[in-house]
N, C-alpha and C positions, 0 to 999 in steps of 0.2 A: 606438459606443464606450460601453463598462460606467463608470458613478462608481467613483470611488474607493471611496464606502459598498458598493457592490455588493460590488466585487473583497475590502476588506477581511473582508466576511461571508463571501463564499465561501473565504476562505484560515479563517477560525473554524471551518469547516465542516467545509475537510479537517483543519485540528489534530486537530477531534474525531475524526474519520476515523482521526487517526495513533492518538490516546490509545484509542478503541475496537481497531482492530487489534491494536496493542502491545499492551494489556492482556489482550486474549481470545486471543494466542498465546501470551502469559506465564501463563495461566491453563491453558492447555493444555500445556505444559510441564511444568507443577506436575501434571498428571493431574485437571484441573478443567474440567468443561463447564456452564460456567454458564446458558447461552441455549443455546437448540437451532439445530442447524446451519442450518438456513435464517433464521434471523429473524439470527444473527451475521453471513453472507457480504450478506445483504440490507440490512440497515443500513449496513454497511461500504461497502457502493455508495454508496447514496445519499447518504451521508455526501463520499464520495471524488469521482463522478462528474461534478456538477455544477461541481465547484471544480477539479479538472482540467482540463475543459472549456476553461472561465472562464480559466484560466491560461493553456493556451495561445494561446487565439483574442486575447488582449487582449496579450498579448507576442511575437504574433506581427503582428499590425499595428501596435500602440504603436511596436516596437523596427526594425521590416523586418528582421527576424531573416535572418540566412542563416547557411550553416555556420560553424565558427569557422577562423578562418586557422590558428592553433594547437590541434591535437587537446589537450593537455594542460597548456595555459595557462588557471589558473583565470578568469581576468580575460576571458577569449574567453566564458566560456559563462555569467556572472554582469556584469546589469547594472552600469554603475562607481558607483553612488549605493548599493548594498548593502553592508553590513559585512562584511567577509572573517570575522569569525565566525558570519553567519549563513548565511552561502554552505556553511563547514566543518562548524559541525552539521547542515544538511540533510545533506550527504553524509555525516555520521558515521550519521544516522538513517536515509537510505536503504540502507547496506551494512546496516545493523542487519535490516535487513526481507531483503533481497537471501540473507543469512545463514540467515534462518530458514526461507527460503526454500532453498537448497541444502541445510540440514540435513532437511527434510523430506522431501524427496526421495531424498536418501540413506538414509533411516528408513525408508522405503516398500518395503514388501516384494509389495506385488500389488494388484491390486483388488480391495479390501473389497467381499461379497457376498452373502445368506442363498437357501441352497436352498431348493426348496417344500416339502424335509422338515422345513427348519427349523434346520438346523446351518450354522452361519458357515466361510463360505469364503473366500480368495483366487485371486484367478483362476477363479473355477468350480471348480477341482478339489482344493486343499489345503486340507483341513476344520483349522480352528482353533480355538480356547477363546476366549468371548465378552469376554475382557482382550483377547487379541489382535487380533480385531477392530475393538474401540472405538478402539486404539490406533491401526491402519492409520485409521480414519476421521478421526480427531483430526488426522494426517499431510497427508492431503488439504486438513481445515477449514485448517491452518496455510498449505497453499501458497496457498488463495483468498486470505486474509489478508496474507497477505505483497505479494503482489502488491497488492490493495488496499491497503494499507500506504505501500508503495513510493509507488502512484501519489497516495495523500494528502497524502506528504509534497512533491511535488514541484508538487503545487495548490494545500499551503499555500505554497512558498516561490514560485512564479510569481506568484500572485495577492497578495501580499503586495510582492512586488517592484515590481510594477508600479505598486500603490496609493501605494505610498510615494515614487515619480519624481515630483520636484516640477519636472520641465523641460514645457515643453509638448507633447501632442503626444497 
């Protein structure tokens, strides 16, 4: 079984998760790439992965989780010691990512690619102007994120959730 201090750190861990994600797709939005692609989707991991983890493995034996008897009763899938407004901002922050997440996809016109001539493609075959490009590339960095995103948000609220049960167990 994780401390409370554990669980609490790893729900800080994915916040930061949330605040790096959000911010580096809001950055990319804006047509700004601050950090280069791999050092963004890679911090975002580790930022995310450990406190997801953490999340679930500790609420799933803390709680003996099983499915909820109600698909759509919020009280079925949110321990009863959490605040119903922090149950509803997680979900407002998860659709937030979920969003940016289908918008990118929607935005995504092929797979971003350079010939050995050296002109930017999509799909191998449609040569594009290197705006274009960066843009399809930007599209992609957003769905890693997103999806990182998502799941940071749901390892701060599991690990958080569970830290915070003051019943035994």
């Amino acid at each position: 079984m994780m401390s409370r201090r554990a669980l609490l750190c790893y729900s800080v861990l994915c916040g930061a998760g949330v605040l790096w994600s959000g911010g580096l797709i809001l950055a990319l939005a804006l047509g700004h790439r601050p950090v280069d692609k791999v050092v963004v989707v890679g911090v975002a991991a580790l930022l995310t992965v450990p406190g997801f983890a953490a999340g679930i493995l500790s609420n799933r034996r803390g709680y003996r989780t099983q499915q909820p008897r109600r698909l759509w009763a919020l009280s079925s899938w949110v321990p009863p010691h959490v605040p119903m407004w922090a149950a509803l901002t997680t979900g407002v922050i998860f659709f937030g990512f979920w969003l940016a997440i289908v918008l990118a996809f929607f935005a995504l016109e092929g797979n971003p690619g350079i010939n050995a001539d050296g002109a930017y493609v999509l799909d191998r075959t449609t040569v594009v102007d290197e705006a274009t490009y960066e843009r399809q590339l930007d599209h992609t960095q957003q769905i890693s994120l997103g999806v990182l995103g998502a799941f940071a948000t749901g390892g701060a609220f599991l690990c958080a959730a569970r830290a915070t049960d003051h019943e035994p167990g």
